[in-house]
Steps between C-alpha positions, in 0.01 A plus 500: 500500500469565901677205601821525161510904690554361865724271464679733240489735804633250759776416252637840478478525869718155533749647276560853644761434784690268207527795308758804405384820564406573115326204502323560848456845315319357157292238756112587516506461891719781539228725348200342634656476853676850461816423561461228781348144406445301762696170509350180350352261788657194418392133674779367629500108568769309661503241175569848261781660559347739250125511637246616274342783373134406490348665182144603425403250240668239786267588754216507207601104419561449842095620569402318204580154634426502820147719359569760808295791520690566866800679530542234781527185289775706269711586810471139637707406200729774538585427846511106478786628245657791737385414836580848630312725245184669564279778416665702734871499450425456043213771500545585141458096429205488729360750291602309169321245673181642550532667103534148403214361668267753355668450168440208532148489587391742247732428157642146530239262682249550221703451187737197594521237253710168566548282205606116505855342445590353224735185477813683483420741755348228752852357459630810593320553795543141621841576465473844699279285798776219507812774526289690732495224746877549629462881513342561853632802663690566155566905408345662210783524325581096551138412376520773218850320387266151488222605329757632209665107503144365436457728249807423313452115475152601314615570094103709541703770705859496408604830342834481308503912420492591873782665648788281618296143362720236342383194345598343796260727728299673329304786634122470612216688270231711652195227407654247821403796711188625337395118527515501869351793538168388292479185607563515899407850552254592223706828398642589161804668707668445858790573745828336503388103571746455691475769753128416462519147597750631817233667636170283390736163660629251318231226637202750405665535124471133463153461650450794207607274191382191638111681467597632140623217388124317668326749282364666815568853408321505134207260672412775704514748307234313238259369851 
């Protein structure tokens, strides 16, 4: 529930200056903050146009792989993506930071479960790794757009009643998603891949499915 509520929060907070005054008026941050939320911090990267707004369960996947329990190793991936953010000039982030660490320590550490790949998925990934491989310095958004194209070519994810899908390109279910995050992260849920992968790197990402796919994740869990 703690980390659905924060990023819930953050959302809300991303949305405000997008919003009509009844709608700024009917928005949660308007009561919590009493009339002035602060503005969203927001990584900006010169391969984004967009940036990213980093999101709790992010940081909780990004602390998850690399196994940090130091808010340190979480802001070495956030600044390899943003070279000039830090703890000083994102202070509410640096604080999400050191939430997620803790959270991390406490809640998610002791009760993550990978599971293997099976043939279809393997494909999949294989297919992820090889696309991957012309995507250095790519933005979220580019690397979101590719993981949706693998996805597609896979009749295991297409979904024909989404919104806007054709037989021609379909839409992509839920289970592509939820299969990447149990099998590379050992979650049942996760961030926006794409916007992950931005700020894990694309190299580190394929180091990641190259050990699932090994069967180095579920050995260690059974050592």
């Amino acid at each position: 529930m703690i980390p659905r509520a924060v990023d819930d929060y953050l959302n809300f907070l991303d949305a405000y200056p997008r919003q009509d005054w009844k709608n700024r008026l009917g928005n949660p941050v308007w009561h919590i903050h009493a009339g002035d939320p602060p503005q969203a911090e927001i990584l900006a990267h010169e391969g984004d146009a967009k940036g990213v707004s980093v999101s709790f369960s992010m940081l909780l996947n990004l602390a998850a792989v690399a196994n940090a329990e130091d808010p340190a190793v979480l802001w070495g991936f956030l600044r390899r993506y943003a070279r000039s953010a830090t703890p000083e000039n994102h202070p509410r982030l640096d604080k999400l930071v050191g939430y997620a660490v803790a959270y991390f320590r406490d809640f998610v550490k002791p009760a993550k479960t990978y599971r293997a790949a099976d043939e279809v998925e393997r494909e999949v990934l294989l297919k992820i790794d090889e696309t991957l491989g012309g995507m250095d310095g790519a933005s979220a958004e580019e690397i979101q757009s590719a993981l949706y194209d693998v996805a597609r070519a896979a009749p295991r994810y297409q979904d024909f009643a989404a919104k806007g899908a054709t037989p021609e390109r379909p839409g992509v279910s839920n289970d592509f998603f939820n299969m990447l995050y149990e099998v590379l992260l050992g979650e049942k849920k996760g961030p926006r891949f794409g916007s992950f992968i931005a700020l894990y790197g694309v190299a580190e990402t394929r180091k990641l499915i190259e050990d699932a796919l090994s069967g180095a994740f579920v050995a260690r869990e059974t050592a």
